[in-house]
VOKOLNU-936107 format. One record per residue: residue number from 1; chain; z, y, x of N, C-alpha, C in turn. Coordinates in nm, 3 decimals. Example, Ala and Ser with C-alpha at 12.3 -4.5 7.8 and 13.67 -1.06 7.14 Angstrom:
VOKOLNU-936107
1 A 0.780 -0.569 1.319 0.780 -0.450 1.230 0.780 -0.330 1.320
2 A 0.708 -0.225 1.285 0.714 -0.106 1.367 0.787 0.003 1.290
***
This chain:
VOKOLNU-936107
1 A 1.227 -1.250 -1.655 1.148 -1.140 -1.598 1.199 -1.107 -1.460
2 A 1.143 -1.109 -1.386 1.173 -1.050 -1.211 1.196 -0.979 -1.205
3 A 1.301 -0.880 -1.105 1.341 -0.735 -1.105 1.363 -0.684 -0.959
4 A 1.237 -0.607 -0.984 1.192 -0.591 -0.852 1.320 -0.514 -0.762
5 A 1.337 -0.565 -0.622 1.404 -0.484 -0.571 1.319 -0.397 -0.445
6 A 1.340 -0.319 -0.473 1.274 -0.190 -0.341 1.346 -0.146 -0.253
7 A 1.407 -0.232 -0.130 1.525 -0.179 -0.055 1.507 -0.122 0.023
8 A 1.368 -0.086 0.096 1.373 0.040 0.171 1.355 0.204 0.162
9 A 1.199 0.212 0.029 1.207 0.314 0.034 1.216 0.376 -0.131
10 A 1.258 0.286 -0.238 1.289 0.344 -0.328 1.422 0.375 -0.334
11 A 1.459 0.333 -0.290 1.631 0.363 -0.238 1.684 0.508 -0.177
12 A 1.529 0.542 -0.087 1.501 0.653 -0.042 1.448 0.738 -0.100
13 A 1.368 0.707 -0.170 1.256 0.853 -0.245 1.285 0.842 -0.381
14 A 1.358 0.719 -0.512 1.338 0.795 -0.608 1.418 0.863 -0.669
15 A 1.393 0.985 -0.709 1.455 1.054 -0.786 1.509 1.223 -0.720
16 A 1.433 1.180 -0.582 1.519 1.284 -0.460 1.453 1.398 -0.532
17 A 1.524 1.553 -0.420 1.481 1.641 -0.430 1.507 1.733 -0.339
18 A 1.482 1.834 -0.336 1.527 1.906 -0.218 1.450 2.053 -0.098
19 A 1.469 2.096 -0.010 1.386 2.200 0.023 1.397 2.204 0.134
20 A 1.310 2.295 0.266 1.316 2.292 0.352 1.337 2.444 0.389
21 A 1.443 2.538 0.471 1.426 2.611 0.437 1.377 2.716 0.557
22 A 1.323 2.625 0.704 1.343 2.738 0.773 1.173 2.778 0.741
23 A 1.180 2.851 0.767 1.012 2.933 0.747 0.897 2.905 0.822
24 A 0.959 2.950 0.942 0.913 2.920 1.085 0.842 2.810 1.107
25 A 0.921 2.724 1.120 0.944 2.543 1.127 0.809 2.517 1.029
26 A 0.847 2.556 0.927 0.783 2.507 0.808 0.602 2.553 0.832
27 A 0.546 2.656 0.863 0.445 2.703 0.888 0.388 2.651 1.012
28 A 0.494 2.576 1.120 0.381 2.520 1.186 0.406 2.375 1.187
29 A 0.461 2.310 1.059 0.459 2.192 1.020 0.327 2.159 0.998
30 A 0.272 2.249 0.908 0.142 2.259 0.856 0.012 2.212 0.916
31 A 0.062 2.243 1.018 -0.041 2.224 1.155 -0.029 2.115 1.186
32 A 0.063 1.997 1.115 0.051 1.840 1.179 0.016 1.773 1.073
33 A -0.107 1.738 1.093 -0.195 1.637 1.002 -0.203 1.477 1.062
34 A -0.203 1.412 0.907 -0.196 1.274 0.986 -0.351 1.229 1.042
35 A -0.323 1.130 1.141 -0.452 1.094 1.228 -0.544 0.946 1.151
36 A -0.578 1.008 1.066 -0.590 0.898 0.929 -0.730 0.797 1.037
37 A -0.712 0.691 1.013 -0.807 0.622 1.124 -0.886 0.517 1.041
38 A -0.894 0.498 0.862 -0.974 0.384 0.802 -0.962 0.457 0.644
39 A -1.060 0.400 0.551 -0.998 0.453 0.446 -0.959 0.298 0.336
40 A -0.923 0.378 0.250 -0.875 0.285 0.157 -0.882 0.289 -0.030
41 A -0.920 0.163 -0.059 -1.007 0.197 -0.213 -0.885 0.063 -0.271
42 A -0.839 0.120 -0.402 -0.769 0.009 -0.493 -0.830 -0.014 -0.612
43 A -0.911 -0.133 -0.655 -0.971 -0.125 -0.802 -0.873 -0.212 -0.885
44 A -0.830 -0.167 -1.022 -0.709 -0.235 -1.120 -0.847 -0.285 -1.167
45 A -0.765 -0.396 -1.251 -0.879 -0.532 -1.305 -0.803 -0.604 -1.384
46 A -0.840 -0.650 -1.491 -0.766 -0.726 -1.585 -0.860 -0.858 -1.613
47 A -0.804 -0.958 -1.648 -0.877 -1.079 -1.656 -0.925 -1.094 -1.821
48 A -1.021 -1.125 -1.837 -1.126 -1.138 -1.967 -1.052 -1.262 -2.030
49 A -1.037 -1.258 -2.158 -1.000 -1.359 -2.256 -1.066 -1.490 -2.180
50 A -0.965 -1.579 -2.241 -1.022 -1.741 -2.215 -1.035 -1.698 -2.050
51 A -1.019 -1.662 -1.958 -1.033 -1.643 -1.813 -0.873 -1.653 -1.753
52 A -0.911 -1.796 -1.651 -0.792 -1.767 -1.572 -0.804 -1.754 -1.430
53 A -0.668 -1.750 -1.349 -0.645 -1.723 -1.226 -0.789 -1.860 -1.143
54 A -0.745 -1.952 -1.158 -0.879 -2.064 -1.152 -1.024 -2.054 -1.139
55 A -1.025 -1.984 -1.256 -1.198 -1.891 -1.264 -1.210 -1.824 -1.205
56 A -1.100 -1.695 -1.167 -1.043 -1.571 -1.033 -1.123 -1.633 -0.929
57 A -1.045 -1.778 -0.867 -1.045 -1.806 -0.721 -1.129 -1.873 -0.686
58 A -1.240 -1.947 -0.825 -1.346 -2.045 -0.805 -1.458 -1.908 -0.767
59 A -1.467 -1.809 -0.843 -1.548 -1.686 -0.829 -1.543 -1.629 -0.678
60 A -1.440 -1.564 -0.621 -1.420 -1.544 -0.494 -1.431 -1.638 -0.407
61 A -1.415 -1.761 -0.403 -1.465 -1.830 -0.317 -1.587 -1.867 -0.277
62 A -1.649 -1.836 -0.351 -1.804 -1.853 -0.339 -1.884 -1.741 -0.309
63 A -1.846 -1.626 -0.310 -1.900 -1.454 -0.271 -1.851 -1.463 -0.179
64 A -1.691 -1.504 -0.151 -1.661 -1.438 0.014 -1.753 -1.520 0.113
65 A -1.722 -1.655 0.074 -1.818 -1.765 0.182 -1.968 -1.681 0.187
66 A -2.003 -1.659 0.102 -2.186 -1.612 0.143 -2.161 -1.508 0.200
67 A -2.086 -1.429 0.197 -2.047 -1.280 0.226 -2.040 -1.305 0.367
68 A -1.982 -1.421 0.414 -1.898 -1.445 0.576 -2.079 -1.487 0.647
69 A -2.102 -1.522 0.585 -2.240 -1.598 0.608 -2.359 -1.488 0.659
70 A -2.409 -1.447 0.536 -2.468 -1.324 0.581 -2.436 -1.160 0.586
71 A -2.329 -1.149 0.592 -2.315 -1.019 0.672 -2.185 -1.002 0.733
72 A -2.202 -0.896 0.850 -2.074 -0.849 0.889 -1.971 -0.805 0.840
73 A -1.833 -0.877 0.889 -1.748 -0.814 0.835 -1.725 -0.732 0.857
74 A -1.710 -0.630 0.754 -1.674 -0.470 0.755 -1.622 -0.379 0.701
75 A -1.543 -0.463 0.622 -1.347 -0.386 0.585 -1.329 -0.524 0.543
76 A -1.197 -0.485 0.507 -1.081 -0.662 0.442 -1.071 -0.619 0.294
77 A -1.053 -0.727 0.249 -1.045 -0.733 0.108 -0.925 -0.815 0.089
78 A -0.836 -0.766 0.006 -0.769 -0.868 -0.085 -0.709 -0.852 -0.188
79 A -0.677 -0.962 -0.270 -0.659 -0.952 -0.415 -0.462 -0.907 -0.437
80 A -0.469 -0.843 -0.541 -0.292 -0.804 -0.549 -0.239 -0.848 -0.693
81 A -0.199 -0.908 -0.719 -0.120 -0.999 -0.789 0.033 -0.885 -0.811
82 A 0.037 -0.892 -0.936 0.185 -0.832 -1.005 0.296 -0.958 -0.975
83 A 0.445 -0.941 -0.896 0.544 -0.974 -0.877 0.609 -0.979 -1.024
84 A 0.612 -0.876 -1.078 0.705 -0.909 -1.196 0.620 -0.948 -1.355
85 A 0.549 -1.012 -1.311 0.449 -1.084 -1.431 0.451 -1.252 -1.388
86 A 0.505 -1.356 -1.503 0.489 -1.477 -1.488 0.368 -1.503 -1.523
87 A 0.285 -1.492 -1.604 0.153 -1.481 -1.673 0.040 -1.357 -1.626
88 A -0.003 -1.404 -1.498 -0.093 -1.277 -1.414 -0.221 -1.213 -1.515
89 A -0.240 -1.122 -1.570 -0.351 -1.108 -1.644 -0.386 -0.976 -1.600
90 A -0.322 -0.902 -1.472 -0.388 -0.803 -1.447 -0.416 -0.816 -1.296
91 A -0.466 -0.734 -1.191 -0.486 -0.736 -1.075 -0.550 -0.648 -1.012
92 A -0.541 -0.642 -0.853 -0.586 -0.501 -0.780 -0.704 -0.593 -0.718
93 A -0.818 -0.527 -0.700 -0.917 -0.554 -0.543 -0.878 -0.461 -0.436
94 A -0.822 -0.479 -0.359 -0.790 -0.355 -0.233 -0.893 -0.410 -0.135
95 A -0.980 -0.293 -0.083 -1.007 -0.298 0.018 -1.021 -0.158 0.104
96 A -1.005 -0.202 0.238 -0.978 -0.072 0.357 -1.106 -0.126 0.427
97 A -1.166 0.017 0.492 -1.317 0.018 0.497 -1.304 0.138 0.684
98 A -1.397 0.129 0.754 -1.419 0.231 0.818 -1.518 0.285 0.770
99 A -1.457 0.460 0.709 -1.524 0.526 0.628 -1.673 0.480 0.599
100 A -1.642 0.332 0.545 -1.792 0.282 0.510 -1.775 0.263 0.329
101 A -1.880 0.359 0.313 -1.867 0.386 0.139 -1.995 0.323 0.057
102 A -2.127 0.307 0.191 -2.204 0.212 0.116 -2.192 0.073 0.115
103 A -2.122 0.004 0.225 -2.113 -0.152 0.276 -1.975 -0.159 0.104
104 A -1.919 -0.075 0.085 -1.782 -0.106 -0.033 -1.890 -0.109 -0.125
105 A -1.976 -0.026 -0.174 -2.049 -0.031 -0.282 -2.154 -0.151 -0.336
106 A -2.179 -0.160 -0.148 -2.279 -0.275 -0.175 -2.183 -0.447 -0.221
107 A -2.077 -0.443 -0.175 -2.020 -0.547 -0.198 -1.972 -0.539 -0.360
108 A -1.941 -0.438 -0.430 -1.975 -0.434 -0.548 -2.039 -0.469 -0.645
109 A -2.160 -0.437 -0.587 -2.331 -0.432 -0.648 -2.301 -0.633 -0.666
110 A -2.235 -0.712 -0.544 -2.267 -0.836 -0.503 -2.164 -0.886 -0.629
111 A -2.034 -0.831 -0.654 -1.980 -0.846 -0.753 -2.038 -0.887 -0.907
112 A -2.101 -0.765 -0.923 -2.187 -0.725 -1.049 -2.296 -0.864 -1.051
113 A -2.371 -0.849 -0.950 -2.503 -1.005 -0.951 -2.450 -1.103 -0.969
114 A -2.315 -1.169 -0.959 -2.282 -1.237 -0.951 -2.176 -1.283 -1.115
115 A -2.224 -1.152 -1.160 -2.189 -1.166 -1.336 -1.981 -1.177 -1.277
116 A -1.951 -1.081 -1.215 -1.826 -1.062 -1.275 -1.734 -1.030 -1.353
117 A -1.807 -0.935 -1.431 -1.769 -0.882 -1.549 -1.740 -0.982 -1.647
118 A -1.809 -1.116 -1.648 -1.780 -1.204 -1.753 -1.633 -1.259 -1.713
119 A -1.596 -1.231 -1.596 -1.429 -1.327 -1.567 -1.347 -1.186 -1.577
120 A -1.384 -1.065 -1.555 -1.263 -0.951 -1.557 -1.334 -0.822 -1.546
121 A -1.248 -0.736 -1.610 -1.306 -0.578 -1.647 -1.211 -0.526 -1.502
122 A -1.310 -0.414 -1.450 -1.251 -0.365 -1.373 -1.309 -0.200 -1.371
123 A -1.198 -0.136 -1.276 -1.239 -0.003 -1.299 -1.283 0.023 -1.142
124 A -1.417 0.059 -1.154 -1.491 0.057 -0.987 -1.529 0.218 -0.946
125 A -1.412 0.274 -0.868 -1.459 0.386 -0.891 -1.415 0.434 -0.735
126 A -1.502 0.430 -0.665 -1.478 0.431 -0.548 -1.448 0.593 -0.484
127 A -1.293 0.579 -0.420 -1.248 0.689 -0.401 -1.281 0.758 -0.217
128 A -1.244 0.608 -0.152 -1.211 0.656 -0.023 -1.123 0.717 0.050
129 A -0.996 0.685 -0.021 -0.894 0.759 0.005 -0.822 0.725 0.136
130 A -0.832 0.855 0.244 -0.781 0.852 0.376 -0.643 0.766 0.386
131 A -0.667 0.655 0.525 -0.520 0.629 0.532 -0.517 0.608 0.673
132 A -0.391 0.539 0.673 -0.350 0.518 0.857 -0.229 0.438 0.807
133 A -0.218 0.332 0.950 -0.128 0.244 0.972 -0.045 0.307 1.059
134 A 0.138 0.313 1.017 0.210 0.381 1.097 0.266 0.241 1.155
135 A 0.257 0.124 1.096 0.352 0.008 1.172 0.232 -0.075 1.143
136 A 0.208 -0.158 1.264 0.080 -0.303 1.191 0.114 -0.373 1.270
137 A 0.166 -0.512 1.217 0.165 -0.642 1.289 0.107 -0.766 1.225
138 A 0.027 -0.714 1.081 0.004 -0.787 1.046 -0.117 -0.934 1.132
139 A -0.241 -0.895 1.220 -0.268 -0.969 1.328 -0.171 -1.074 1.380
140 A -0.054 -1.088 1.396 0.030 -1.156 1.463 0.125 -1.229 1.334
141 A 0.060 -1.287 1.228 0.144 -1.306 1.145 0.007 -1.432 1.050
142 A 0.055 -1.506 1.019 -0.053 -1.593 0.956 0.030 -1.655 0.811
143 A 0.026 -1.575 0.746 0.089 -1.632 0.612 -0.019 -1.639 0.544
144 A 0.025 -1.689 0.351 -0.075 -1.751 0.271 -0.076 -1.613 0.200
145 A -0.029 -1.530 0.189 0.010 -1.437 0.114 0.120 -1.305 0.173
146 A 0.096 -1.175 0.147 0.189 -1.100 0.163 0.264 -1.023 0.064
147 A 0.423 -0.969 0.064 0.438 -0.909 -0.039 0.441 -0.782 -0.029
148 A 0.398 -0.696 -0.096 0.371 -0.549 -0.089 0.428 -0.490 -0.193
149 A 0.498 -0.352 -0.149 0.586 -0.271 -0.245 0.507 -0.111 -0.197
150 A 0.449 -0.091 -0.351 0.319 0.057 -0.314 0.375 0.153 -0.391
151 A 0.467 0.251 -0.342 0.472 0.389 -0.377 0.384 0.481 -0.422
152 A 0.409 0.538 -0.523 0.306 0.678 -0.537 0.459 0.777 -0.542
153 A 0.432 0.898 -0.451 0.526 0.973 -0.408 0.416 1.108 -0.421
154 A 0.521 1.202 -0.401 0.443 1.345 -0.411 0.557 1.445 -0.323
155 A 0.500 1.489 -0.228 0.587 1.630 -0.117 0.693 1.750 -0.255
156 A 0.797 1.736 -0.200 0.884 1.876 -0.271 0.757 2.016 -0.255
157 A 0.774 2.094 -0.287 0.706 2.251 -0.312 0.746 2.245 -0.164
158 A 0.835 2.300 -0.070 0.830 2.321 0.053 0.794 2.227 0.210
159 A 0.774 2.097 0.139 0.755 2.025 0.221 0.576 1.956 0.272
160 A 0.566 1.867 0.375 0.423 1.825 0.375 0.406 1.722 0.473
161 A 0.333 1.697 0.556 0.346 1.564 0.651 0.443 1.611 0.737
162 A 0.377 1.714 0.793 0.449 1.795 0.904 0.601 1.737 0.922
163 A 0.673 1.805 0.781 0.814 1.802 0.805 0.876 1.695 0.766
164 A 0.731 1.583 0.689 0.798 1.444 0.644 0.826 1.336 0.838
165 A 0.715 1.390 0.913 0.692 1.307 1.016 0.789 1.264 1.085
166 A 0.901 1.407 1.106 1.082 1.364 1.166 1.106 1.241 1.092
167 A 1.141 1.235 0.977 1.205 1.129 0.901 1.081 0.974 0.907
168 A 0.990 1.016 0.919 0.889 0.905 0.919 0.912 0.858 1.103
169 A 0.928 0.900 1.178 0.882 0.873 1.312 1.065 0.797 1.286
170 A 1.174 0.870 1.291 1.259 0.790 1.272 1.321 0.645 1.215
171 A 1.276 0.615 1.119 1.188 0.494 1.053 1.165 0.414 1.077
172 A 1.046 0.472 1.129 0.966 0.365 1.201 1.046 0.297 1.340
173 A 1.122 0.393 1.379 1.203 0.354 1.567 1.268 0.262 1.477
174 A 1.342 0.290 1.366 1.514 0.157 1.295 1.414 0.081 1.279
175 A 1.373 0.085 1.197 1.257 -0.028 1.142 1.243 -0.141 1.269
176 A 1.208 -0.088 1.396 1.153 -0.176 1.481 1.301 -0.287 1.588
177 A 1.399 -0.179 1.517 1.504 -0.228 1.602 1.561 -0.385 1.522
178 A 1.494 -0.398 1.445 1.544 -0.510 1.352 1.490 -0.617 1.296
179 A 1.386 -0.620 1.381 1.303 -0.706 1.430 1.303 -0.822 1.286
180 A 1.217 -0.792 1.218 1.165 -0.791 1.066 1.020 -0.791 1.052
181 A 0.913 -0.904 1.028 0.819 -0.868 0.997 0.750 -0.817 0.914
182 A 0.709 -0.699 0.964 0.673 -0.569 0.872 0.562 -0.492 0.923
183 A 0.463 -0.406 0.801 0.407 -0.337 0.870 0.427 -0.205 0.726
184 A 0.364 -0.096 0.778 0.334 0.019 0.656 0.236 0.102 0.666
185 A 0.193 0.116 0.572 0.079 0.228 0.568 0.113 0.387 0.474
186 A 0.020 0.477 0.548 0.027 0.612 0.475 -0.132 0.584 0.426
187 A -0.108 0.641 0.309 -0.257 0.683 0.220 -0.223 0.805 0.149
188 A -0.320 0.896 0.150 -0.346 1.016 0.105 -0.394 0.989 -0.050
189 A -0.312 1.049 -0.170 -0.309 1.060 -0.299 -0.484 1.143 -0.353
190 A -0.552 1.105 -0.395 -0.653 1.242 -0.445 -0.625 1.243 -0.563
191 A -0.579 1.196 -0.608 -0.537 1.234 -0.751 -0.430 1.361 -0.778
192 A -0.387 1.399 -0.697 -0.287 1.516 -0.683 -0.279 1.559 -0.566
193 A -0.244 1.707 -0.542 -0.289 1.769 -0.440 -0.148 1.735 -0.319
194 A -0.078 1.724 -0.351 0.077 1.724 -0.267 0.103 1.528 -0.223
195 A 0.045 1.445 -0.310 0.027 1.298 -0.355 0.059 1.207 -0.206
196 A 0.116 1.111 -0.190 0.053 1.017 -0.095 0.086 0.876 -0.183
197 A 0.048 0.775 -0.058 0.088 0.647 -0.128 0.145 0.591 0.000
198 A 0.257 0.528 -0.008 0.328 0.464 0.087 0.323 0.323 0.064
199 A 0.268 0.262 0.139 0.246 0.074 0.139 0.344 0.001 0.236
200 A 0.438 -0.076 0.198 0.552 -0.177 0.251 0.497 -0.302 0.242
201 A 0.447 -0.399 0.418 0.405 -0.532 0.356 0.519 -0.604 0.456
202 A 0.569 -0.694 0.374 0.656 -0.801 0.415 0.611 -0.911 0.434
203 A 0.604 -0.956 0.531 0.523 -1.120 0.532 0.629 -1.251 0.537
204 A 0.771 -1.212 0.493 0.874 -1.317 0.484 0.938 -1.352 0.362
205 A 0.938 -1.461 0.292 1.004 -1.493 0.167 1.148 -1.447 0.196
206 A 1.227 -1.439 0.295 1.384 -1.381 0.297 1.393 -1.208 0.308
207 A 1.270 -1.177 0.298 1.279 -1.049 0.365 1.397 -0.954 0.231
208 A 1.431 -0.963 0.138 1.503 -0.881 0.077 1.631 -0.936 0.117
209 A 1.670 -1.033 0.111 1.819 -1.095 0.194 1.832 -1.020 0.337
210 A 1.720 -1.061 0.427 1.771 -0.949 0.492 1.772 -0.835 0.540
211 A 1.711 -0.744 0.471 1.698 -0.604 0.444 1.847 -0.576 0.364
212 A 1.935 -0.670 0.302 2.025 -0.623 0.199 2.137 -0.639 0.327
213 A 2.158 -0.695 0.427 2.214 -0.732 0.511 2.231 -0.631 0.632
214 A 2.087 -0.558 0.660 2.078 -0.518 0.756 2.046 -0.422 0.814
215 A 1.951 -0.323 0.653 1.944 -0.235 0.667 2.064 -0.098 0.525
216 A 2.064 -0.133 0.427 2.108 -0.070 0.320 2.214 -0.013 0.360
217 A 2.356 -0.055 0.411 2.449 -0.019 0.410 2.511 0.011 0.556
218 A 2.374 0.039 0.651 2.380 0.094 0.794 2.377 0.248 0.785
219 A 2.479 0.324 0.888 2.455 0.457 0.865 2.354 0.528 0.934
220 A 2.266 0.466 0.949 2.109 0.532 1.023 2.040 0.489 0.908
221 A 2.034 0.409 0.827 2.032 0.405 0.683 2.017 0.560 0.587
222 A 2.160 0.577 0.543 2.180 0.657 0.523 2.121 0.837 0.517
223 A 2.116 0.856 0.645 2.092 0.978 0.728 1.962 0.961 0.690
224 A 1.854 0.859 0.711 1.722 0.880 0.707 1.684 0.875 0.557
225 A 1.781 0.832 0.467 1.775 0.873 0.298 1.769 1.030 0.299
226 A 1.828 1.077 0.348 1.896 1.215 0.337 1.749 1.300 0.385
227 A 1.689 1.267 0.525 1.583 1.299 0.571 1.450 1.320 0.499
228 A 1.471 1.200 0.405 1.348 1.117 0.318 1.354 1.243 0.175
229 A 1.492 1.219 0.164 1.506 1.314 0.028 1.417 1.476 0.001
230 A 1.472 1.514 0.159 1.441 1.661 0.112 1.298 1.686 0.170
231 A 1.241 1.599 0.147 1.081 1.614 0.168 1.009 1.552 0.086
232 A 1.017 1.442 -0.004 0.910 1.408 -0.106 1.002 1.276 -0.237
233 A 0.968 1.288 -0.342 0.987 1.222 -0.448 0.913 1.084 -0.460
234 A 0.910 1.001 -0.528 0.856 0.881 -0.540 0.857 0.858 -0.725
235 A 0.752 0.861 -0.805 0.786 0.846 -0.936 0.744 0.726 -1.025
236 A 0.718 0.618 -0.924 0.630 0.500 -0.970 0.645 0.428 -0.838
237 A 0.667 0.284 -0.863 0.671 0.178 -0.742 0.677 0.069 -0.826
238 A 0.603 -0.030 -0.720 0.555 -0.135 -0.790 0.543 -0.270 -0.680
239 A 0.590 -0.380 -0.692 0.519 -0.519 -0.598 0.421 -0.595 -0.604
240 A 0.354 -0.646 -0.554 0.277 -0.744 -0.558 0.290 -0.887 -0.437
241 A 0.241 -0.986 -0.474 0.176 -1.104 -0.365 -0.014 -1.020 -0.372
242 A -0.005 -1.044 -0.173 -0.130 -0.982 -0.181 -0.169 -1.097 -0.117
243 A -0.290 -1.149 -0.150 -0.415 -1.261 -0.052 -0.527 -1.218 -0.016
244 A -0.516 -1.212 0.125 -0.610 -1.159 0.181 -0.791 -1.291 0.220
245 A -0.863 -1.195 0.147 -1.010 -1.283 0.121 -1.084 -1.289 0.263
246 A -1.125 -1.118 0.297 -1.149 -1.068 0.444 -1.074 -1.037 0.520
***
């Protein structure tokens, strides 16, 4: 069984806790909202008896091609694959959309005509949940696959973007000093009111070697744990290989 390692930010968020206490500060934290610029929909999907990964990719290959054919592209799609499963029998459809909620639906609908339900049950329940890219390099990167580590986290009682953004803007500066191909995303939780989802994509098979090397046991490391802590929890994290269709 694989065991996932999460070396940047479960290291950071799980289990934290903590408060913020100046008042002041805190009330016109409030006032900094993120500049959410696409949204973002995850459908879980499990594969139908007698159905394999094979049937998966013979199916998608033949929707995306017509898809490329006649219409514009107009969000990305790709499939997310469980890391710590040798035997894949479950899976995500992610796709990020500019707040386009009928072009997602309609590609759905193309799903459905196309009798998908006979290769996998899925739960299609289109949310639209706001996000934004705080790091993207993915453009400049041409792999077969990426690996992704997706947080569901939730703000302490005193905390919110506002006062997460110090520790996030900091981050992001180490992050870049270490020249690591990486990108991350913020997504807004609707499932809970305090909620986000934090997305880590790595596009390097060494990338945990050297993250264990280069970032863990640095004391800017450290400090930005500390930062991370007293502003939001993390109570679920998870990896995948993601392949991107669109």
């Amino acid at each position: 069984m694989y065991k996932s390692i999460y070396f940047l930010l479960i290291i950071i968020l799980l289990n934290a806790c903590g408060s913020y206490d100046d008042s002041n500060s805190s009330t016109l934290s409030t006032l900094i909202k993120p500049n959410f610029t696409y949204k973002q929909d995850f459908f879980n999907c499990n594969l139908n008896n007698n159905n394999s990964l094979i049937n998966l990719e013979s199916f998608f290959s033949k929707v995306v091609e017509e898809y490329k054919i006649n219409k514009p592209q107009k969000f990305n799609l790709s499939i997310l694959f469980p890391n710590a499963s040798e035997e894949v029998s479950s899976f995500i459809i992610s796709i990020s959309s500019n707040s386009n909620h009928l072009e997602v639906l309609k590609f759905i609908e193309k799903l459905e005509e196309y009798k998908f339900d006979d290769i996998a049950s899925c739960t299609f329940s289109i949310y639209q949940r706001n996000a934004l890219d705080l790091i993207n390099i993915s453009d400049n990167v041409d792999n077969d696959y990426t690996f992704i580590e997706i947080l569901r986290c939730e703000y302490n009682s005193d905390s919110n973007y506002g006062t997460f953004k110090i520790a996030i803007d900091r981050f992001v500066n180490k992050i870049g000093t270490l020249n690591i191909p990486y990108s991350l995303s913020y997504v807004e939780d609707k499932t809970t009111s305090r909620g986000f989802i934090w997305i880590n994509y790595f596009y390097s098979e060494d990338y945990k070697d050297f993250l264990s090397t280069n970032w863990i046991n640095e004391i800017d490391s450290s400090e930005i744990k500390e930062e991370f802590v007293t502003n939001a929890v993390c109570s679920d994290s998870r990896g995948y290989r993601a392949f991107k269709l669109l």
